[in-house]
VMD Tcl script that draws the C-alpha trace (Angstrom):
set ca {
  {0.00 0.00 0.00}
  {1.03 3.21 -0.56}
  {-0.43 7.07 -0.09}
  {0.11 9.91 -2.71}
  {-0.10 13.20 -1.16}
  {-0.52 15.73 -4.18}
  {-1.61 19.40 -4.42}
  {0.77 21.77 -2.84}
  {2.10 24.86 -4.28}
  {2.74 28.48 -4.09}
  {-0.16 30.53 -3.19}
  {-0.91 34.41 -2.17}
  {-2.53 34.89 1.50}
  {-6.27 34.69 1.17}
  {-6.14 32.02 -2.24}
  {-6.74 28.37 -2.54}
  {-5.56 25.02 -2.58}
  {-6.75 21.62 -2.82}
  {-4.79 18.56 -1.62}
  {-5.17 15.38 -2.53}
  {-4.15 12.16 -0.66}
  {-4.56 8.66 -3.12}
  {-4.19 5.23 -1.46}
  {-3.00 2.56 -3.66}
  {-1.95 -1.45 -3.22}
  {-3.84 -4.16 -2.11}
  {-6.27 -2.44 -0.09}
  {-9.39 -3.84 2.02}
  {-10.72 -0.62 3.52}
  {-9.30 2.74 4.95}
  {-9.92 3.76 8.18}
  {-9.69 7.57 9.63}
  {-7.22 9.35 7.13}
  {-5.57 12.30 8.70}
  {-3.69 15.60 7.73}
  {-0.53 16.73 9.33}
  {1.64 19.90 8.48}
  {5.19 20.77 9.77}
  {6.39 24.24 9.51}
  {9.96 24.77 9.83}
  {11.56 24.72 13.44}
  {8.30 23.78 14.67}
  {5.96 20.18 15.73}
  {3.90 18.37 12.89}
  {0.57 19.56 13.90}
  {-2.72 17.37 13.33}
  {-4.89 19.63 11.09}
  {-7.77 17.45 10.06}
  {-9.00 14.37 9.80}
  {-11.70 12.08 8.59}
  {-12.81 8.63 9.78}
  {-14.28 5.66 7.79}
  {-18.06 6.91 8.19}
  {-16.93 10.09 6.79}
  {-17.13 12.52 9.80}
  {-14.39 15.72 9.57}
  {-12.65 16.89 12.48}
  {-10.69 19.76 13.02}
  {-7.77 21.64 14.47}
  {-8.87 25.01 15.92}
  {-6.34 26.89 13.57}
  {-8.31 25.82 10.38}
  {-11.52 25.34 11.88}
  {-13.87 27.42 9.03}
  {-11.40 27.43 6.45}
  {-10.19 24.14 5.42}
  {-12.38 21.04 4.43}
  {-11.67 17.23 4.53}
  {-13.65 14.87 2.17}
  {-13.05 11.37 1.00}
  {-13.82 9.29 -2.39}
  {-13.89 5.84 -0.87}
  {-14.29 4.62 -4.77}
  {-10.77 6.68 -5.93}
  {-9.63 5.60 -1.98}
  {-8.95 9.51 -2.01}
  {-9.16 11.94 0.54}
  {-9.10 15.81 -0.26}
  {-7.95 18.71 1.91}
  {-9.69 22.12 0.53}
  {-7.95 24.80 1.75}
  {-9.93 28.25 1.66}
  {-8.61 31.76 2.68}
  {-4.87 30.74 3.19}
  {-2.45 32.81 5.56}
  {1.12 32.67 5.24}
  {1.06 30.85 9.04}
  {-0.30 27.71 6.76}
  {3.02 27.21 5.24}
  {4.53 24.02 5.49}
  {4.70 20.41 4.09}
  {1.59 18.78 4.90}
  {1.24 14.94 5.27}
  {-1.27 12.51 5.25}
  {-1.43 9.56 7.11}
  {-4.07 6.70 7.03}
  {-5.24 3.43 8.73}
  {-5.70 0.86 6.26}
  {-6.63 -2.67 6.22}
  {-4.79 -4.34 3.31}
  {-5.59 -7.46 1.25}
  {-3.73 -9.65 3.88}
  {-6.30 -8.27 6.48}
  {-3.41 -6.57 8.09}
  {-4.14 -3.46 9.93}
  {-1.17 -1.21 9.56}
  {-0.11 2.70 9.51}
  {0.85 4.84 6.13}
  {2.23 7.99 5.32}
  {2.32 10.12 2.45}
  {5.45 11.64 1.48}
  {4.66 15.24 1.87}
  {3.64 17.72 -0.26}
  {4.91 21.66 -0.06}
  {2.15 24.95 0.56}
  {3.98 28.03 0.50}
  {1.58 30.87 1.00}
  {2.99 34.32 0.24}
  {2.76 37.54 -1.82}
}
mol new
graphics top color blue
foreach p $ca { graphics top sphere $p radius 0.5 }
foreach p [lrange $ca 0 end-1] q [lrange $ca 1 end] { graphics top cylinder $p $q radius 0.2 }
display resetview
């Protein structure tokens, strides 16, 4: 199994981005799928995250402005993020609970993907 994180870029404070986060491999089901970030010199902060019936939760510092959704037929979950500041730079990650083929509950990552929001 492995997760795609896609979507990151440079954007100017107030614009948009969507991220993407694609689970492939022998897959049974996913689980809650979460979104980190890391800025530089600081802690990977949880930002969001979604679990397997499709309920969003999130961190206080996004709360309004971002939106997790999932595609459980693409095994893809999304990350809209609305009215960026430049405090939301960093590389954000996803991370998932997935039950492969074997039956195997185990823990993924994504590899990271870049948002740089500036003018």
């Amino acid at each position: 199994v492995q997760l795609q994180a896609s979507g990151g870029g440079l954007v100017q404070p107030g614009g948009s981005l969507r991220l993407s986060c694609a689970a492939s491999g022998g897959i049974f089901s996913i689980g809650t799928v979460n979104w980190y970030r890391q800025a530089p010199g600081k802690q990977r902060e949880l930002v969001a995250f979604i679990n397997s019936a499709g309920r969003p939760n999130y961190s206080d510092s996004v709360k309004g402005r971002f939106t997790i959704s999932r595609d459980n037929a693409k095994n893809t979950v999304y990350l809209q993020m609305n009215y960026l500041k430049p405090e939301d730079t960093a590389v954000y990650y996803c991370n998932a609970i997935v039950v492969g083929s074997d039956h195997v509950l185990r823990n993924y990552w994504g590899q990271g993907t870049q948002v740089t929001v500036s003018s």
